[in-house]
C-alpha positions as CSV (number, residue, x, y, z in Angstrom):
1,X,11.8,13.8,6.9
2,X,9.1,11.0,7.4
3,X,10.7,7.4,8.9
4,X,9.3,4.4,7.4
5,X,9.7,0.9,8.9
6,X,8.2,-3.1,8.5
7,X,5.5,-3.6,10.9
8,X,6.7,-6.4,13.1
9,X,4.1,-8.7,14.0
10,X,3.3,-7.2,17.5
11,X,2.5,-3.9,15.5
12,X,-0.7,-5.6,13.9
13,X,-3.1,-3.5,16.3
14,X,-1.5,-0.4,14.7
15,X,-1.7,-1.5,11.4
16,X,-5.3,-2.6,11.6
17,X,-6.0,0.9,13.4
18,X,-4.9,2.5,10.5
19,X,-6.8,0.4,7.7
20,X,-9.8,1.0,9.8
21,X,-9.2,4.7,9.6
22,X,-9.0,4.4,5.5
23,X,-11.8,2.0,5.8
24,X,-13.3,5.0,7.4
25,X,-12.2,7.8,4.9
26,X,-13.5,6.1,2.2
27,X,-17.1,6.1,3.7
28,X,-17.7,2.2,4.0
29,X,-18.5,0.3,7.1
30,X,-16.9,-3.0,6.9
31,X,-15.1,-5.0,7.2
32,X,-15.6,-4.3,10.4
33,X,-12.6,-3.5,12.9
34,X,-12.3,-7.1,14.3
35,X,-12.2,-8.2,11.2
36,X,-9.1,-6.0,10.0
37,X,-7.2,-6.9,12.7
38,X,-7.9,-10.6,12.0
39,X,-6.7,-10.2,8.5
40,X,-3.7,-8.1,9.6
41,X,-2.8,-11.0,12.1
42,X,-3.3,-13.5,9.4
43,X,-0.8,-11.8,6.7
44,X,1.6,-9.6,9.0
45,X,4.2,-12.8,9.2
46,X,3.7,-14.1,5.8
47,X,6.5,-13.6,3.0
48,X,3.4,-12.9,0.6
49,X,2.8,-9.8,2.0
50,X,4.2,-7.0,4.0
51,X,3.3,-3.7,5.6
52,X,5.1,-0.9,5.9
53,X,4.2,1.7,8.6
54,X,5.6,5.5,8.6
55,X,5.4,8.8,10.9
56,X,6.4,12.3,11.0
57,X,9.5,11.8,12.8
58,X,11.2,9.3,14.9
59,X,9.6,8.0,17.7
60,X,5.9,9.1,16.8
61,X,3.3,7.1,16.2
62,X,2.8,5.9,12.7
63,X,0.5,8.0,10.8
64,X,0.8,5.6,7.6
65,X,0.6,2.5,6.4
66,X,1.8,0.7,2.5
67,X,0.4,-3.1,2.2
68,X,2.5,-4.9,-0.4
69,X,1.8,-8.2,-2.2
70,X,4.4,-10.1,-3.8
71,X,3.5,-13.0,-6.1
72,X,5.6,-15.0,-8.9
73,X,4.4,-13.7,-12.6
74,X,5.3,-16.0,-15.5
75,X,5.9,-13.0,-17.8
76,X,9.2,-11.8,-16.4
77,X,9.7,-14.8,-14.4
78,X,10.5,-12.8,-11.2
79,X,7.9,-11.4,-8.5
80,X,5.4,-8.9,-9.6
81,X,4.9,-6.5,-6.1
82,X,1.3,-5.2,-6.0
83,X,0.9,-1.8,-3.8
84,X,-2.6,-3.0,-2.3
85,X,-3.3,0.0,0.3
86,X,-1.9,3.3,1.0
87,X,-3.1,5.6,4.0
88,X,-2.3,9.0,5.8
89,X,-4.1,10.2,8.3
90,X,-5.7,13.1,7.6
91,X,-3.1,15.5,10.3
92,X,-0.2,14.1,8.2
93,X,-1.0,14.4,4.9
94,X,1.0,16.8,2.2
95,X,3.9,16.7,4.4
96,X,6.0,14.0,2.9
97,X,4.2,10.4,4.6
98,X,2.7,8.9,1.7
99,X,5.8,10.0,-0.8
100,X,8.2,8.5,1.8
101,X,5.9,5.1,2.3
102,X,5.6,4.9,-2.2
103,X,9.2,5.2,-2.5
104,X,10.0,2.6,0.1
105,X,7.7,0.3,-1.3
106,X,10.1,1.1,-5.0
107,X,12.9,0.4,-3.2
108,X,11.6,-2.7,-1.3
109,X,10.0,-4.3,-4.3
110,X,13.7,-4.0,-6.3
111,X,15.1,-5.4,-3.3
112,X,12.9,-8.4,-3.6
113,X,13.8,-8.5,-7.5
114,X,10.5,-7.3,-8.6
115,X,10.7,-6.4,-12.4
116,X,7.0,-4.3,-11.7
117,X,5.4,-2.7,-9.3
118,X,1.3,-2.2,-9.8
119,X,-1.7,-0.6,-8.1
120,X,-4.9,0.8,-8.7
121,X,-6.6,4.1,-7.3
122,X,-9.9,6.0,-9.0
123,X,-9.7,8.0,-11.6
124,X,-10.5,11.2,-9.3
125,X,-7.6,10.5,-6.6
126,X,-6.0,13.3,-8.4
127,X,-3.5,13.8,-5.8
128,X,-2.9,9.9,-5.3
129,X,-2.2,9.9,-9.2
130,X,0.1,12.9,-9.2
131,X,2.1,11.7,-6.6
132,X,2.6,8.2,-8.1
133,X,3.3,9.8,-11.4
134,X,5.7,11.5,-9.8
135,X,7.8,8.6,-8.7
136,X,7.6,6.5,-11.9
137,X,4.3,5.3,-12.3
138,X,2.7,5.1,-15.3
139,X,-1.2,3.9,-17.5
140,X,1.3,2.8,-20.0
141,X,4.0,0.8,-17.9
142,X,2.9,-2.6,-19.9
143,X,2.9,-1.1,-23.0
144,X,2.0,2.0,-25.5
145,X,-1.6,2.0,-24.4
146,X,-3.3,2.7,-21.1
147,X,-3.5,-0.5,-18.7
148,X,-6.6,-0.6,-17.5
149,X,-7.4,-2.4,-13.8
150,X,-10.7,-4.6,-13.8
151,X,-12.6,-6.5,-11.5
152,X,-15.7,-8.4,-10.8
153,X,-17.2,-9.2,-7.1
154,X,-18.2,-12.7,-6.8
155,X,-21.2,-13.7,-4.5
156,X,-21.2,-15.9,-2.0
């Protein structure tokens, strides 16, 4: 059974280790690793914004990381909790990490009094989408039809 726990502030190293590692899986090189662990520093103690580190067992080092988002939405009038990363290292993965880090992040956004919980992954992350299907999510949570995520880069 996988253990899941908040990064505390003096874990930022680790959590930034890990986001470089996904950084790394998805084939991009930046942000570069000084600048994760900047960001990490910056949002680690904010009530904005948790993450959520995980391992095999007790005692070993985290193998995962969750980043949630919390922010006030004027359509249910409570906190909306947005699941911005999720990461497994390769040596952990299909053995329960990411499931155990998903359903904490459930549980954590109901504790906060989130009516919603939202992410995004491709449409070819076939076993990121099973396994968040598999706990509740849905491309029709807002409605009959498929929600659709967009976005636009802005330049500098």
């Amino acid at each position: 059974m996988s253990v899941v726990w908040l990064a505390a502030p003096d874990q930022a190293e680790t959590v930034a280790e890990l986001l470089v590692a996904f950084r790394d899986h998805l084939g991009h090189s930046s942000p570069s690793d000084a600048s994760f662990l900047d960001s990490v520093k910056r949002l680690i103690g904010r009530p904005d914004t948790e993450f959520w580190l995980a391992a095999l067992v007790r005692d070993a080092p985290a193998t995962g990381v969750c980043q949630l988002r919390f922010r006030h939405s004027v359509w249910t009038a409570t906190e909306d909790c947005w699941l911005e990363d999720l990461f497994v290292c390769s040596e952990a993965r299909r053995r329960g990490v990411a499931r155990a880090l998903v359903q904490r992040a459930l549980e954590r956004a109901r504790e906060r009094g989130c009516r919603r919980i939202e992410l995004d992954t491709t449409e070819d992350n076939l076993g990121a989408i099973a396994l968040y299907e598999s706990v509740g999510f849905s491309t029709t949570s807002k409605g009959g039809t498929r929600s659709l995520y967009l976005g636009a880069r802005l330049d500098r």
